[in-house]
C-alpha positions in Angstrom: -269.1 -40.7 -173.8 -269.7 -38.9 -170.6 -272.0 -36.1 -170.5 -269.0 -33.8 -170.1 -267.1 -35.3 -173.0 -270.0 -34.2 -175.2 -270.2 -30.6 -173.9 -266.5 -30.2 -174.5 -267.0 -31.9 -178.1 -270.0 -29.8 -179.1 -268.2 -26.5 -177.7 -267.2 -24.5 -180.9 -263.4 -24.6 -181.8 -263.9 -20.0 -181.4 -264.8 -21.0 -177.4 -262.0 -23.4 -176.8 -259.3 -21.4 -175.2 -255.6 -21.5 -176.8 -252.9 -23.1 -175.2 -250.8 -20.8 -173.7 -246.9 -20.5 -175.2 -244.2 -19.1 -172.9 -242.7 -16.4 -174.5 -239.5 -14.8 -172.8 -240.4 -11.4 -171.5 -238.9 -8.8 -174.4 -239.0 -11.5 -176.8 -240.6 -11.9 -179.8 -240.9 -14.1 -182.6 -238.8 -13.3 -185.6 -240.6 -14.1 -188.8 -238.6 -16.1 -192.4 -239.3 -12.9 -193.4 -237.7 -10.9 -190.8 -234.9 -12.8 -190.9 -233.8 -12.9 -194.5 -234.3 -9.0 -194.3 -231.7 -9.1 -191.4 -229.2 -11.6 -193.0 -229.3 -9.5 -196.2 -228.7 -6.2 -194.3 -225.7 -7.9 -192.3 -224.4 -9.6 -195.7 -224.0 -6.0 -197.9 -222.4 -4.3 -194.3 -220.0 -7.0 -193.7 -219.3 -6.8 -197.9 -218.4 -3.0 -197.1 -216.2 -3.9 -194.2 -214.2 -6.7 -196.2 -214.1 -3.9 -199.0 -212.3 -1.7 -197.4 -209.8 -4.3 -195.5 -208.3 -5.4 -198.6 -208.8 -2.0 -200.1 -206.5 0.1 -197.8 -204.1 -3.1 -198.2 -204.2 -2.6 -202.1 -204.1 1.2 -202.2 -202.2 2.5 -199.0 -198.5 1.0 -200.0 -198.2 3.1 -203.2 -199.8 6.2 -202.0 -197.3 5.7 -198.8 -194.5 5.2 -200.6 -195.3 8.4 -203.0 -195.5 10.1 -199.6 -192.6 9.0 -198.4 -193.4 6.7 -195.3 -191.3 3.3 -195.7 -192.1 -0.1 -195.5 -191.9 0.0 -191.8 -194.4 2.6 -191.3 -196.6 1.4 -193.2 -196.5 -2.6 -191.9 -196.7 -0.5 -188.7 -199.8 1.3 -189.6 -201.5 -2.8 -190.3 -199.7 -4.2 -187.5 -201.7 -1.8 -185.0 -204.6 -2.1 -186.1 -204.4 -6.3 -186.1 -203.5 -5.6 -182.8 -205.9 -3.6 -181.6 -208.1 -5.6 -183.1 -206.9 -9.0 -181.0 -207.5 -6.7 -177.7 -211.1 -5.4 -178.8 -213.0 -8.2 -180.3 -213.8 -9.9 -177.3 -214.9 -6.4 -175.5 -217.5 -6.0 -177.9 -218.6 -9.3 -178.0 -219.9 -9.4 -174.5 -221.1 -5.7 -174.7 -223.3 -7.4 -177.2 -224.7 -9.6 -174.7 -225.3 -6.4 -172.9 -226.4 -3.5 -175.2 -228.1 -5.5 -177.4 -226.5 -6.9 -181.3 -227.7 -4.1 -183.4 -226.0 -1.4 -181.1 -222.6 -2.8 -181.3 -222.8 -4.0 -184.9 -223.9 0.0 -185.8 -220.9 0.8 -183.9 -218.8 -1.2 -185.2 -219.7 -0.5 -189.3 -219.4 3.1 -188.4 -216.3 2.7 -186.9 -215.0 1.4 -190.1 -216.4 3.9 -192.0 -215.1 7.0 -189.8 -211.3 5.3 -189.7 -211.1 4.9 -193.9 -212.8 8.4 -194.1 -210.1 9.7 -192.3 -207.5 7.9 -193.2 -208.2 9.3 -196.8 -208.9 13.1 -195.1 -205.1 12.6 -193.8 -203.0 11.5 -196.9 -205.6 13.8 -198.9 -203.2 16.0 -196.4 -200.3 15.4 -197.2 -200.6 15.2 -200.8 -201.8 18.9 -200.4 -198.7 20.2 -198.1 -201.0 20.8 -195.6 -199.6 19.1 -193.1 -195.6 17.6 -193.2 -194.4 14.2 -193.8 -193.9 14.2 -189.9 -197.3 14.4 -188.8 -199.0 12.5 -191.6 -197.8 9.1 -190.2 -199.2 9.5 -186.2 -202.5 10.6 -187.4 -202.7 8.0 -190.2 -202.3 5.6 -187.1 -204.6 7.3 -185.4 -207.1 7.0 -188.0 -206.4 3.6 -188.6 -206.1 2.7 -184.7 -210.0 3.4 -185.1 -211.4 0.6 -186.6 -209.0 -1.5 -184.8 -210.6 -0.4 -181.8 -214.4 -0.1 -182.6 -215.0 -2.5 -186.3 -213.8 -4.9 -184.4 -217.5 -5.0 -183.2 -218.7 -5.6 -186.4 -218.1 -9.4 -187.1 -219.0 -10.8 -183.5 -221.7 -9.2 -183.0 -223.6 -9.9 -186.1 -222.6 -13.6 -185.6 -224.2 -13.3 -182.3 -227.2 -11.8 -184.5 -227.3 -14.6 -186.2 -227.2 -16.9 -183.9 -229.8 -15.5 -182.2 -231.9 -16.7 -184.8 -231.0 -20.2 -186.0 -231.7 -23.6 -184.6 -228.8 -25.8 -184.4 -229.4 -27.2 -187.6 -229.0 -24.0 -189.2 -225.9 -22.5 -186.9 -223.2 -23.9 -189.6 -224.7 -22.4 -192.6 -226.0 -19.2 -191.3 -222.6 -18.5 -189.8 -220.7 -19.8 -192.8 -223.2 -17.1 -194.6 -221.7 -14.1 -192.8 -217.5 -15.0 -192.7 -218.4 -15.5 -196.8 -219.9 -11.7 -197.1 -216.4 -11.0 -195.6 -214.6 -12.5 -197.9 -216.7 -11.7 -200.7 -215.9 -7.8 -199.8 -212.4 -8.9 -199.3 -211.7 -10.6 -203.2 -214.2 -7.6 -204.8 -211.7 -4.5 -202.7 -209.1 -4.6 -205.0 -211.5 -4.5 -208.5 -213.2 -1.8 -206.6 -209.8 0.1 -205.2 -209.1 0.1 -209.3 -212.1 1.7 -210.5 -212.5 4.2 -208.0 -208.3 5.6 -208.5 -209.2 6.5 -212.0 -210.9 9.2 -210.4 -208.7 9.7 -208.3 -206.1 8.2 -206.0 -207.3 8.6 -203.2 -211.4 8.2 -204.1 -211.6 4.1 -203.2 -211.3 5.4 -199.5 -214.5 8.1 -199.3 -216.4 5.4 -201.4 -215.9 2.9 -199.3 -216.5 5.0 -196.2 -219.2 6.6 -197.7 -220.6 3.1 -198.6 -220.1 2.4 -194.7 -222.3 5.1 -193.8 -225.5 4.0 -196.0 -225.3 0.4 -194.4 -225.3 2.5 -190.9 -228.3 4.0 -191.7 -229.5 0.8 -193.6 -228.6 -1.3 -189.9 -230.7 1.3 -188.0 -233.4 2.0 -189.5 -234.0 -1.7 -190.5 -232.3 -3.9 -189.2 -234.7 -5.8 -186.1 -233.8 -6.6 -182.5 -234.9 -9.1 -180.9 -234.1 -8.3 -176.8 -234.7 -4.8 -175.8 -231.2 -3.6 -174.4 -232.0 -2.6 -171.3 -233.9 -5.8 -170.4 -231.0 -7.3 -171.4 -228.4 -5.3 -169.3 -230.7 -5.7 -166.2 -231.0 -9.2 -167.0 -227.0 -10.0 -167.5 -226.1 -7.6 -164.6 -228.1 -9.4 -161.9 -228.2 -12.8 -163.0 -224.5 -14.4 -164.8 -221.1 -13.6 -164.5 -218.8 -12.9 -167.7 -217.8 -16.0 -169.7 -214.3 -16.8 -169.4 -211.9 -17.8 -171.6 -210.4 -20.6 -169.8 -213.4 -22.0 -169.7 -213.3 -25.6 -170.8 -216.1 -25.5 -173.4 -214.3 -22.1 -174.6 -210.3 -22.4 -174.2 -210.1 -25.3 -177.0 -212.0 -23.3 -179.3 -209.5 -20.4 -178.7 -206.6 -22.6 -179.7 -208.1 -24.1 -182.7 -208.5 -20.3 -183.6 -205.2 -19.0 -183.1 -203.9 -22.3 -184.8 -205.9 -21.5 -187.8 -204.7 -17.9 -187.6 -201.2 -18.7 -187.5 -201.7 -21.5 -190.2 -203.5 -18.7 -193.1 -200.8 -16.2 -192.3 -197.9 -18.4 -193.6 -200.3 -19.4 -196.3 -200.8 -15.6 -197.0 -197.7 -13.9 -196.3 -195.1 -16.1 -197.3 -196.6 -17.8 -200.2 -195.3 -14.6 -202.4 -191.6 -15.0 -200.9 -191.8 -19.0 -201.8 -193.0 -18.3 -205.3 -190.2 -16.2 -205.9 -187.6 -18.8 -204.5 -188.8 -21.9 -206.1 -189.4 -20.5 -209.7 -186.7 -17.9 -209.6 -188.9 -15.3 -210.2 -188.6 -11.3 -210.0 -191.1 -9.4 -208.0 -193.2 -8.0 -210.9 -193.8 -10.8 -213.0 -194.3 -12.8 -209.4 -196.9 -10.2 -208.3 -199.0 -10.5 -211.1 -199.0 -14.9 -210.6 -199.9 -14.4 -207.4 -202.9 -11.9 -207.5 -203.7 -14.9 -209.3 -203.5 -17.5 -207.5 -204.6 -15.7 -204.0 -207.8 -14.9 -206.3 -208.5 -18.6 -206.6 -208.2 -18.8 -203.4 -210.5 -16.3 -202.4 -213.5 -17.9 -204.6 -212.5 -21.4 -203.3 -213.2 -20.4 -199.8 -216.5 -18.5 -201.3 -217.3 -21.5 -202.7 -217.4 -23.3 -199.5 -219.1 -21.3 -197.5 -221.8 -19.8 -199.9 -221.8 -23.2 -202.5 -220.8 -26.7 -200.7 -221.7 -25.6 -196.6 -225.2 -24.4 -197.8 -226.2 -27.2 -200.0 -225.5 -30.1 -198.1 -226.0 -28.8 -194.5 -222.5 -29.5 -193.6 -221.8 -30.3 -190.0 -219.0 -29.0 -187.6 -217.6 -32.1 -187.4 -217.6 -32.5 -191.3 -216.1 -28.9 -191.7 -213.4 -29.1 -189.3 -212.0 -33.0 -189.7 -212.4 -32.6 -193.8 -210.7 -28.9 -193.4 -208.0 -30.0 -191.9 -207.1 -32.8 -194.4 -207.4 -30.7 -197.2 -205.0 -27.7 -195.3 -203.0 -30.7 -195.5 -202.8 -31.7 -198.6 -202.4 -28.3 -199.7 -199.3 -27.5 -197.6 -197.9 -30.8 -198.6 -198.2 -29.7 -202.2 -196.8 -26.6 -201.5 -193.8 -28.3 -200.1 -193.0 -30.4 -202.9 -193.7 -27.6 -205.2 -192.4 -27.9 -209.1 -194.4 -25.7 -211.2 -196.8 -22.9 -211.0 -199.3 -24.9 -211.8 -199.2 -27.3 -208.7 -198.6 -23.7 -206.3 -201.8 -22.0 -207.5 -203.6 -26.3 -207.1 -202.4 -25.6 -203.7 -203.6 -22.3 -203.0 -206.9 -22.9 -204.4 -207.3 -26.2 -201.6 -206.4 -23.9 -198.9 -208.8 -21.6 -200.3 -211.5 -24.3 -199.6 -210.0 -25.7 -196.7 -210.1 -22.5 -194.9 -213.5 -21.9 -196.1 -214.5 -24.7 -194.4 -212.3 -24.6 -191.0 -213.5 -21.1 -190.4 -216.6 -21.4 -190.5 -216.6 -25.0 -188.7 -215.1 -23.0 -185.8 -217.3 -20.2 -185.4 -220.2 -22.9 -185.1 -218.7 -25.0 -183.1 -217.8 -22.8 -180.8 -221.5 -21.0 -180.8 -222.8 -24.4 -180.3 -220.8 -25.2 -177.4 -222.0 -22.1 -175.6 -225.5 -21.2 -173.9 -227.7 -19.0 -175.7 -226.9 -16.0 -173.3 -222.9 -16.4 -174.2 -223.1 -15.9 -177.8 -222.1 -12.4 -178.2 -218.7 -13.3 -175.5 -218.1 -16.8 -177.2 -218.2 -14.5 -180.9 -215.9 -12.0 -179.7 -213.1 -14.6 -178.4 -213.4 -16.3 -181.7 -212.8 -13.0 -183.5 -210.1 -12.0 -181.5 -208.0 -15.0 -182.4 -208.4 -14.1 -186.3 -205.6 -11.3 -186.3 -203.1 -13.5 -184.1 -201.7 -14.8 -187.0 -200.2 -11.6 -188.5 -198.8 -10.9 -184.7 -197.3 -14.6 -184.5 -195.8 -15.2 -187.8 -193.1 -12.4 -188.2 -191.8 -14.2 -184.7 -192.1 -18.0 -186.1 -192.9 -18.1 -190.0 -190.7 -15.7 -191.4 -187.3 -17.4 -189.0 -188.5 -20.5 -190.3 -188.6 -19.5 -194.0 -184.9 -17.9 -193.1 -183.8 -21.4 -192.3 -185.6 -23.6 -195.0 -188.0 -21.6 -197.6 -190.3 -25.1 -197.1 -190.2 -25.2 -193.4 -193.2 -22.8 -192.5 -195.4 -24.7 -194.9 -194.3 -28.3 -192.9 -195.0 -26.5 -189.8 -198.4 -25.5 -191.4 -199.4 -29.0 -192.4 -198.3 -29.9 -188.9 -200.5 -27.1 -187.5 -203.6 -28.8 -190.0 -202.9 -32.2 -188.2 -203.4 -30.7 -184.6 -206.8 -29.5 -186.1 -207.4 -33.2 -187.3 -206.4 -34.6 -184.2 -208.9 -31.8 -182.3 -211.8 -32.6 -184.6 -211.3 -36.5 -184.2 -210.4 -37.3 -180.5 -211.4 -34.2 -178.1 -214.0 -34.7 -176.1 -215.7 -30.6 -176.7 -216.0 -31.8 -180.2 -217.3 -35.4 -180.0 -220.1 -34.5 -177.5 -221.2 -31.3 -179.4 -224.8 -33.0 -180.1 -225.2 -33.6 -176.9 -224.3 -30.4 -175.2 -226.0 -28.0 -173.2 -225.1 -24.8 -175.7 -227.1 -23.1 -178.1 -231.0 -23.8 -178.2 -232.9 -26.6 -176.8 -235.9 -27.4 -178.6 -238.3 -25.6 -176.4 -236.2 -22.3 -176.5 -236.8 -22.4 -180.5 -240.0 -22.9 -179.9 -240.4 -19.6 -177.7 -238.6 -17.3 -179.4 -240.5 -18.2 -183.3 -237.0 -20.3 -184.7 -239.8 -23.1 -185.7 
């Protein structure tokens, strides 16, 4: 050993310098404990939110009809909201990138909570006199037209969050984690709706927003960001342009999303309709077997994404190709029909299969974006989720005119395109291999490891 070998040996560990670890300027590294914090905060916000979508879909037709809007108005009152919702999603997706997750996400739960506030303050209204029949239903829309426009923010951005802070590894399950708080709020809405109008009627809507404006306060005072925001706007303002949707790591996702969307509307919407059809049923004894079997449903899909994706570490392609053959089987079923009992069999597999489709897409289409583009890539995603409702009065409801099967054959048709998708395209195949999310040095830097 040479002389210098033995200086270097004897030198105490305290005098040896540390290697130095590149750190991104504004970032920091996020501790476990940091992060489950975070996740938990986004799981009870995006419970609220899911609340109080299925809430004002539980509670609003009665009170409407007791008020005197019609049918119309009140599918009018969803429809502008899904629609705003398609237009909006994508805006605050990339204003994530911008301003930073926790900004946008704050906006976004608040935004919800202001809307069902109001919309409560406005039939509260009209069940006073204080305001006619004639005004009630513009400033319900109004009120409504609110968290199409800014809770659409919600749901991208705190996918972004998250996958700001998981490896690829993790990207499935973590976002699998967040579309299942969702649809956790959006099975529990109803229960709660129920407890809260034995108070009174109108009560489930100032819970709910009143429940929104705790996990506002609850986002920022402890929720952590990572990227200061205006490091982040100088950084995105001088150095990349907008992601596009035509891109061609992007543009398949999109179609894979409005495919789905389309394919759980005629699953939702028209299942109700086929019941009644196939088992000659009237409308009240139908609405009470299928609260029951859109419940199964709902757990099936929280089964997949809180039970089945978690435990085994699913992988996109898994979730998408097995997905898509269990959507199949399930409108298949659905078209042969028979009995109750093999409707609600087929409800609950859709329940699963959607489970896992959803949350197959929001990863894959993370994963085959760069780290920068999360926010953009969440807000595309999201904006194909309410393109469904806009589609099927156009294509599902004609269809079920002409043959009550024939929207479910074009559903199993739509599953097959998914199949095919997750089987042959090229976006999907290579997803391993692609440049998007982190590379294995970039977890390194920012504390993912």
């Amino acid at each position: 050993m040479s002389t210098d070998e033995e200086k270097t040996a004897e030198k105490p560990a305290a005098e040896i310098p540390p290697v130095a670890v590149k750190v991104p300027e504004g970032v920091r590294a996020t501790t476990p404990k940091e992060r489950q914090r975070a996740f938990f905060i986004l799981f009870v916000c995006l419970l609220s939110v899911g609340m109080g979508q299925t809430l004002v879909f539980a509670v609003l037709p009665p009170i409407a009809s007791d008020l005197g809007m019609t049918e119309f108005e009140t599918t009018m009152i969803f429809s502008l909201s899904a629609a705003l919702w398609v237009l909006t999603s994508t805006f605050w997706g990339t204003r994530s990138d911008v301003m930073g997750r926790k900004p946008v996400i704050l906006i976004g739960v608040l935004g919800f909570g202001i809307s069902t506030s109001l919309v409560g303050v406005v039939l509260l209204a009209g069940y006073l006199h204080w305001i006619s029949m004639a005004l009630m239903f513009p400033l319900v829309m109004g009120a409504r037209a609110i968290f199409g426009i800014f809770g659409s923010g919600a749901m991208p951005a705190s996918q972004a969050y998250v996958a700001d802070r998981t490896t690829r590894a993790e990207r499935a399950g973590s976002i699998a984690q967040i579309g299942a708080a969702f649809g956790l709020g959006t099975v529990v809405g109803p229960g709660v709706a129920a407890a809260f109008a034995e108070i009174h009627i109108l009560a489930p809507f100032f819970a709910v927003g009143l429940l929104a404006l705790v996990s506002s306060i609850a986002i920022w005072i402890l929720l952590p960001e990572r990227t200061r925001p205006k490091k982040m706007l100088a950084e995105k303002q001088e150095k990349r342009a907008a992601l596009k949707w035509t891109a061609p790591n992007v543009m398949p996702w999109l179609s894979i999303g409005v495919v789905l969307s389309l394919s759980q509307s005629i699953m939702m919407q028209l299942f109700a309709f086929y019941l009644m059809s196939e088992l000659s049923m009237g409308g009240s004894e139908a609405t009470q077997l299928v609260s029951v079997g859109m419940m199964a449903m709902a757990m099936a899909t929280l089964v997949a994404q809180l039970g089945l994706i978690q435990r085994f570490d699913l992988s996109v392609q898994f979730l998408l190709r097995w997905g898509a053959v269990t959507m199949i089987i399930s409108f298949m079923m659905l078209v042969l029909g028979g009995s109750y009992g093999v409707l609600v069999s087929a409800l609950t597999l859709a329940g699963l299969g959607f489970g896992f489709l959803r949350a197959g897409l929001s990863a894959g289409a993370s994963l085959s974006v760069s780290l920068k583009d999360q926010g953009a890539v969440a807000g595309l995603i999201g904006s194909t989720a309410a393109t469904g409702h806009i589609l099927n009065p156009a294509i599902g409801i004609p269809l079920f005119y002409v043959m009550h099967s024939a929207p479910f054959i074009l559903g199993a048709v739509l599953s097959a395109a998914i199949l095919a998708f997750a089987i042959f395209h090229p976006v999907l195949k290579n997803l391993r291999s692609t440049d998007g999310g982190f590379t294995d040095e970039e977890e390194e830097e920012i504390g993912l490891h």
